[in-house]
C-alpha positions in Angstrom: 91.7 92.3 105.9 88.2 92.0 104.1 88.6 95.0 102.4 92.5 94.3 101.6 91.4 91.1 99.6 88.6 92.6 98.4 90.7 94.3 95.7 93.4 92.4 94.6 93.1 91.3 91.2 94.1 88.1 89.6 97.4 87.4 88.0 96.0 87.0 84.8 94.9 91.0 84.7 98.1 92.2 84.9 97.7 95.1 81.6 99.2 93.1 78.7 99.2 96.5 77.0 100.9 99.9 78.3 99.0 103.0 77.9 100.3 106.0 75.9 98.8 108.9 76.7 100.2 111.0 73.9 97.5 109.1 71.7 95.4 111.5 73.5 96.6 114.4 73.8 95.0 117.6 73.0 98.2 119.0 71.6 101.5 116.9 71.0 104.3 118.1 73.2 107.4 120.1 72.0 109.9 118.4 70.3 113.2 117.3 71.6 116.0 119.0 70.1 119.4 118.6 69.3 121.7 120.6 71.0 124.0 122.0 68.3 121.5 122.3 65.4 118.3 123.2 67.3 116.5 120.7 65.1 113.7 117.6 66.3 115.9 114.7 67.0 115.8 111.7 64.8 116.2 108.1 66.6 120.3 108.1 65.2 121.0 110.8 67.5 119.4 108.4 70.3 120.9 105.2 69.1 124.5 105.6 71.0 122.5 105.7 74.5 119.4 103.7 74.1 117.8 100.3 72.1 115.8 101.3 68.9 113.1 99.3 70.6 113.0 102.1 73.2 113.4 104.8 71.1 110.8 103.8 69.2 108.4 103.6 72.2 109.8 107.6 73.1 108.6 108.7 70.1 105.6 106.6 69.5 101.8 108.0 69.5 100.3 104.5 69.5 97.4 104.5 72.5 98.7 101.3 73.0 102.2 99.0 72.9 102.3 95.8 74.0 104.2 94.3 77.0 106.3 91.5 76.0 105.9 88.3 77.9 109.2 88.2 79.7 108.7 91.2 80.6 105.2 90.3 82.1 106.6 86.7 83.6 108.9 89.0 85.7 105.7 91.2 86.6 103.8 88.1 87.7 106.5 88.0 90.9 104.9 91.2 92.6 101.7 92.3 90.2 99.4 93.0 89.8 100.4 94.8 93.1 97.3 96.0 95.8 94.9 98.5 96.2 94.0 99.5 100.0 90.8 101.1 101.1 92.6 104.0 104.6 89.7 102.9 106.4 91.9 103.4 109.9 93.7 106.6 108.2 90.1 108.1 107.6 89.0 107.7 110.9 91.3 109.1 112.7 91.6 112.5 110.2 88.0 112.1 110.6 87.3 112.9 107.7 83.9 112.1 105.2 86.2 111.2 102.2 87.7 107.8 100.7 91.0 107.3 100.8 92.1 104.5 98.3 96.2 103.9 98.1 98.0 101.7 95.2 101.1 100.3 97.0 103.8 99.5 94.8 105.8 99.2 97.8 105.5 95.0 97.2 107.5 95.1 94.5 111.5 92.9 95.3 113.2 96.4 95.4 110.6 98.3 97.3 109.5 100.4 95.1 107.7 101.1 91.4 110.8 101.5 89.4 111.0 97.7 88.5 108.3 98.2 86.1 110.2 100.2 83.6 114.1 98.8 84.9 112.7 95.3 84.0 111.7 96.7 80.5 114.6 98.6 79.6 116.8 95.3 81.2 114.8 93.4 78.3 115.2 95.8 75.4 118.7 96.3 75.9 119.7 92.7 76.3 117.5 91.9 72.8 119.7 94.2 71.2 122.8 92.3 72.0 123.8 94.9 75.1 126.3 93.6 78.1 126.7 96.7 80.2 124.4 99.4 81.5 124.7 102.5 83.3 122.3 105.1 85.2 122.0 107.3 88.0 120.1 106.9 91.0 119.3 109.8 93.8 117.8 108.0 96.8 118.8 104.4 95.1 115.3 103.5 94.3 115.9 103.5 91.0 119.8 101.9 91.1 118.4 99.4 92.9 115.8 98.4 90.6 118.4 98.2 87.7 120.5 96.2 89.4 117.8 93.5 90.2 116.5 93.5 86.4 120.6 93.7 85.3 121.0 90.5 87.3 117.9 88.5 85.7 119.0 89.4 82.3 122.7 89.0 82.3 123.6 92.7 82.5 126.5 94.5 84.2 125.0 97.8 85.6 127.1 100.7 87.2 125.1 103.3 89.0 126.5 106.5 89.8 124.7 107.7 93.0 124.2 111.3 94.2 127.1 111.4 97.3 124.7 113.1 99.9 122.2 110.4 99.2 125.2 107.7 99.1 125.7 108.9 102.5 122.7 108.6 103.6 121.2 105.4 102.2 124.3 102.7 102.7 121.5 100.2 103.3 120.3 101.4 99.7 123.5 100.8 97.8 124.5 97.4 99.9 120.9 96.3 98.0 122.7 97.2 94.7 125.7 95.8 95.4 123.9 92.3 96.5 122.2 92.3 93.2 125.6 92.5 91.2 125.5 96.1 90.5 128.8 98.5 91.1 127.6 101.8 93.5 129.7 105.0 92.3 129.6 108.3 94.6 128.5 111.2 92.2 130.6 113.2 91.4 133.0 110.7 91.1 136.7 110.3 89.9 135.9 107.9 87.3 134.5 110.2 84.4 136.1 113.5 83.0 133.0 115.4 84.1 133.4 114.0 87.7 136.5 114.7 88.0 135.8 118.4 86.9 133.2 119.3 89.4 135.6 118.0 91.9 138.0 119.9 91.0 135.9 122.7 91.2 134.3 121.5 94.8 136.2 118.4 96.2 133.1 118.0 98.9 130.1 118.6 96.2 127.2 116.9 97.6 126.1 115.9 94.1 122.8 115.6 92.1 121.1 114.1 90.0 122.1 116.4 86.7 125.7 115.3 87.7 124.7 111.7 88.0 122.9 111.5 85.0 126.3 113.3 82.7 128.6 110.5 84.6 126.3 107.4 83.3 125.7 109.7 80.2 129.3 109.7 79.1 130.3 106.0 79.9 127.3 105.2 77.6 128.5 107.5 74.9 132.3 106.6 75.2 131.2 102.6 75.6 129.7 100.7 72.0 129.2 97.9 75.0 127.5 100.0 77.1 123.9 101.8 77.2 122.1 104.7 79.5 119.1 103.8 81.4 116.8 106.5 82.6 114.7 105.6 86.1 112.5 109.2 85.2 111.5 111.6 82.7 111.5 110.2 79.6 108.4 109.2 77.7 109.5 105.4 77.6 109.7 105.5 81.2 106.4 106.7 82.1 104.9 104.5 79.8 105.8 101.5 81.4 104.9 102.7 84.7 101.0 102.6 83.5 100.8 99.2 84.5 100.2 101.0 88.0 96.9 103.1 86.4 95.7 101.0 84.8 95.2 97.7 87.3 94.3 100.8 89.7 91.4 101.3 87.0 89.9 97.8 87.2 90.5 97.5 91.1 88.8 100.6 91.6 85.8 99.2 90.0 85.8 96.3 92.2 85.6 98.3 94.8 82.9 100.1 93.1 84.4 103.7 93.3 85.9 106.2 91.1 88.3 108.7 92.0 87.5 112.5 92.4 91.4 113.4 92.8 94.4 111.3 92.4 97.5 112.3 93.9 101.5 111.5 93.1 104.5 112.7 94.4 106.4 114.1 91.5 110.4 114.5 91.3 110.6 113.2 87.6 107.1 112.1 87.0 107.6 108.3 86.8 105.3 107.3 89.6 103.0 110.3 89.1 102.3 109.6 85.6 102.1 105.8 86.7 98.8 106.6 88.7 97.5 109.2 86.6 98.3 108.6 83.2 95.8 106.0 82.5 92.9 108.2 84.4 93.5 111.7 82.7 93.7 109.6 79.2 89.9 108.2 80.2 88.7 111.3 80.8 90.4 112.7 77.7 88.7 110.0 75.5 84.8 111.2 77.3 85.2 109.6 80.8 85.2 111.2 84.1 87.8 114.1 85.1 89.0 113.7 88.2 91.2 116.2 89.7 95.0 115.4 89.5 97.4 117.0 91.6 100.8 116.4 91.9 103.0 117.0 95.3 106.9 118.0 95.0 109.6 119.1 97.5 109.5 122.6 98.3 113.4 122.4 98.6 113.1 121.6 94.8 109.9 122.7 93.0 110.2 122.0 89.5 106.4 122.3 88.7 105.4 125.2 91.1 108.2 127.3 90.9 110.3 126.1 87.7 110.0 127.9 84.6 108.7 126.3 81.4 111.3 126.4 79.2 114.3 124.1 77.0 116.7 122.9 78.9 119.8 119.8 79.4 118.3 116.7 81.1 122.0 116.6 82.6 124.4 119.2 84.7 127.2 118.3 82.0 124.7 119.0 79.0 125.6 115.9 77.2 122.1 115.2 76.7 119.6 116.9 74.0 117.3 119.6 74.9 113.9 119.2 76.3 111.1 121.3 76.9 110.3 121.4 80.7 109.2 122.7 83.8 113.3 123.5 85.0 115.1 125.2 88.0 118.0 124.8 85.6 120.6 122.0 84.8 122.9 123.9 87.1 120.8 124.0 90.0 122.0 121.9 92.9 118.9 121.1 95.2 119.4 121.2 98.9 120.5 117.7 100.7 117.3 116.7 102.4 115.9 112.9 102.5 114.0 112.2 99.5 116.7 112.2 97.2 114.6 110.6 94.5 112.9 114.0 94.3 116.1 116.5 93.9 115.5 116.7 89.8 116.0 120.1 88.5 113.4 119.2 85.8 110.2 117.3 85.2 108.9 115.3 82.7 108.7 117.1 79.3 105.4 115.0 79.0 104.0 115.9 82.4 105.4 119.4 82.1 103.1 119.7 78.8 100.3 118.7 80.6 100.5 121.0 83.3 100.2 123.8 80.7 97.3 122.4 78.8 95.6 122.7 82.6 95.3 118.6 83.4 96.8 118.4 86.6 97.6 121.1 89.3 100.6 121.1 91.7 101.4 121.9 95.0 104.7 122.0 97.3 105.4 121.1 100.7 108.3 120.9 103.2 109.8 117.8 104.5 108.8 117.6 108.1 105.6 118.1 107.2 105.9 115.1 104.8 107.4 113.1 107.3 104.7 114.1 109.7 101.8 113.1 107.4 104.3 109.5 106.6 104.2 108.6 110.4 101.1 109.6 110.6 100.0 107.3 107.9 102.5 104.2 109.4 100.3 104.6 112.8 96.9 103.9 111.1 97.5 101.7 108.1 100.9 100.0 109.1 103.0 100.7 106.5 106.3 102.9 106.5 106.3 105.2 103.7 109.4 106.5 102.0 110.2 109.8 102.0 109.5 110.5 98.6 105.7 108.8 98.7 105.6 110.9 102.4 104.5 113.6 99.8 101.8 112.0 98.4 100.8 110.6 101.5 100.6 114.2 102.7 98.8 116.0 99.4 95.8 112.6 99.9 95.5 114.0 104.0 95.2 117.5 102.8 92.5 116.6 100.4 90.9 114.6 102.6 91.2 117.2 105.3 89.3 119.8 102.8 86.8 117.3 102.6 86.2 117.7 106.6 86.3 121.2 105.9 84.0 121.4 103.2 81.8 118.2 104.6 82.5 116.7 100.9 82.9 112.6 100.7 85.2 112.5 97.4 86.9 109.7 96.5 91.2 110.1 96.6 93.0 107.7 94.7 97.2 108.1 95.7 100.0 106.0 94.5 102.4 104.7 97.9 104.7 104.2 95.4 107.3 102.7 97.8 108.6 101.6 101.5 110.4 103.3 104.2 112.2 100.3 105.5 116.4 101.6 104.3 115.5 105.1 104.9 115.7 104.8 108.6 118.1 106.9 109.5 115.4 109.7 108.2 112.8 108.5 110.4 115.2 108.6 113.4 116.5 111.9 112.5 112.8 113.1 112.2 111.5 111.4 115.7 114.3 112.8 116.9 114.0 116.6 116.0 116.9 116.7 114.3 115.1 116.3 110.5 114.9 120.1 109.5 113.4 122.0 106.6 116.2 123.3 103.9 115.2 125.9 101.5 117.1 126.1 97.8 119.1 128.9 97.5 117.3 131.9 96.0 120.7 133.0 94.2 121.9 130.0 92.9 118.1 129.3 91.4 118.0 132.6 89.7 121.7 132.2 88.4 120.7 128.8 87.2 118.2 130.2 85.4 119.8 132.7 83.7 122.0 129.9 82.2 119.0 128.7 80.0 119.6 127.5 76.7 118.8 130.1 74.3 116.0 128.7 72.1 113.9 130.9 69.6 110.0 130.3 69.4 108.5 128.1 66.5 107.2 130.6 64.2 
């Protein structure tokens, strides 16, 4: 436990102050356009889904915003959340390296996405909003809504991807105990649902379909307003809180990481960890090496093309440059549903072309592998999606055996196992297989790009 203690930091440090990397930034990352007019849009094409206060911090290039205090008395109940020195997970890879791991996994709903849910629950209730509504894949993120929609007076509804809604009951029973109502998507309560079901009565869902239900009861509701758990710029922004107590708890521990890792499905988590770092390094610090791990069942960043494309299946939403499988593409139906996003982060996306992280792919047994693997030495059961990251720190710290190199890896654990049990059994069972997209349908959506001319 020494080492455990050793670098917790007080309440008072939690970051008063979110980063935003786009202060820093080499180049500033395509515009978002409207989808009619092909033109940058302006914050009144935002205002039917989201608070000005929000669109303000999408669009903003201050290095810093400020975190409002009630946003930060809700923060005090789980952050600043630890850093853990793998001693047991290093000695039995055997490897020369230091493995450090943020664990956001403390956090009421298990996970990181209460540090943005409890921001954007704030913003919209200043604004005079009663309602909500969102998407969630493996209910991570619905979850997290629904707790910050309870402590502000909100009234979420979270349309959740079927085969996850399937799979996770113990993930949507959380959201219904914290007041939330728990939709399968496609459902039969928007137009769009009802036309993919017409189409396919047993779609399994995603989140493109997810995100056009809660899109259009936000943009047919004046009560009502979309909240994003990935993606946007907003959303990464508050997730910094992560990089940057990782920053000073790093120093406690007198270490600096030579590569971070962070699974990526929209980039919330990953840009959490690394945002904060890369924007150091950008400003004359050190560069560590930042690589990002995704599902090989649905590889945005490795095998994605870098192009415009809808945020949503129903393209109700603007265009955004992004790494994209295409906003038709239905991912296959394996566990870490939080991952199956055709697209990534228009932000992160623009990063991985300037060259300031790297990514890599990987298959979900082997995931689940490296999570149990991980559970055995350090105790905690990862959830599928952080299985990734757990996995792309082992590989690293495996090439450092290799290459008899004793870096310093810095990974974000961004959440627990404990309501995705049914994986673990499946897994420990033999019955958790690999699933591959399918090749067709990928190059089909694909083809279904949004024609957009270059800039001149």
């Amino acid at each position: 436990m020494g080492d455990k203690v050793k670098y917790l930091l007080e309440e008072s440090q939690i970051p008063k102050r979110w980063y935003n990397i786009q202060a820093d930034l080499p180049k500033p990352a395509p515009p978002v356009l409207h989808p009619g007019t092909l033109q940058p849009v302006g914050p009144d094409d935002l205002a039917p889904l989201f608070p000005m206060a929000l669109i303000m911090q999408e669009v903003s290039t201050e290095r810093e915003v400020e975190i409002p205090e009630p946003v930060r008395e809700v923060y005090r109940q789980w952050r600043p959340s630890p850093l853990f020195r793998a001693r047991r997970l290093e000695k039995a890879l055997g490897t020369p390296a230091k493995i450090f791991y943020k664990y956001e996994g403390v956090s009421p709903a298990g996970s990181h996405k209460p540090n943005t849910a409890v921001a954007q629950a704030f913003y919209n209730k200043q604004e005079g909003i009663t309602k909500l509504s969102t998407e969630t894949g493996a209910g991570q993120w619905g979850s997290s809504l629904a707790f910050a929609g309870a402590l502000f007076g909100l009234e979420v509804k979270v349309f959740m991807v079927r085969v996850s809604y399937d799979q996770k009951p113990y993930r949507r029973a959380l959201m219904e105990t914290y007041g939330a109502r728990c939709l399968p998507s496609p459902s039969d309560t928007t137009q769009f649902g009802r036309s993919v079901l017409e189409k396919d009565p047993k779609h399994p869902g995603s989140l493109g379909i997810a995100i056009s239900e809660a899109v259009e009861i936000a943009a047919t509701n004046d009560d009502t307003k979309y909240a994003l758990g990935s993606v946007l710029n907003h959303v990464l922004l508050h997730q910094t809180v992560i990089g940057l107590e990782a920053i000073e708890q790093m120093a406690m521990a007198d270490a600096y990481p030579d590569v971070i890792v962070g699974c990526t499905g929209g980039g919330s988590n990953f840009a959490g960890i690394a945002f904060p770092f890369i924007g150091a390094g950008l400003r004359g610090g050190a560069k560590p090496r930042i690589v990002a791990v995704e599902p090989a069942a649905c590889p945005s960043l490795t095998r994605g093309k870098y192009a415009y494309d809808f945020g949503d299946t129903g393209h109700m939403t603007p265009l955004a440059k992004m790494h994209t499988l295409g906003s038709t593409f239905t991912p296959p139906g394996f566990h870490a549903g939080g991952l199956r996003y055709h697209g990534m982060s228009p932000l992160l996306s623009h990063m991985k072309e300037l060259g300031l992280l790297e990514a890599v792919a990987y298959h979900q047994t082997e995931c689940f592998k490296a999570g149990v693997t991980f559970a055995r030495a350090e105790g905690i059961l990862p959830a599928p999606e952080a299985n990734h990251a757990v996995k792309g720190a082992i590989e690293e710290a495996l090439r450092c055996k290799r290459e008899g190199k004793a870096e310093t890896i810095l990974f974000n654990l961004c959440g627990h196992g404990h309501f995705d049990m049914q994986a673990y059994i499946d897994y420990t069972q033999g019955k958790l297989v690999d699933q591959n997209y399918d090749e067709k349908e990928l190059a089909m959506a694909l083809a279904g790009l949004p024609s957009v001319p270059e800039p001149a």
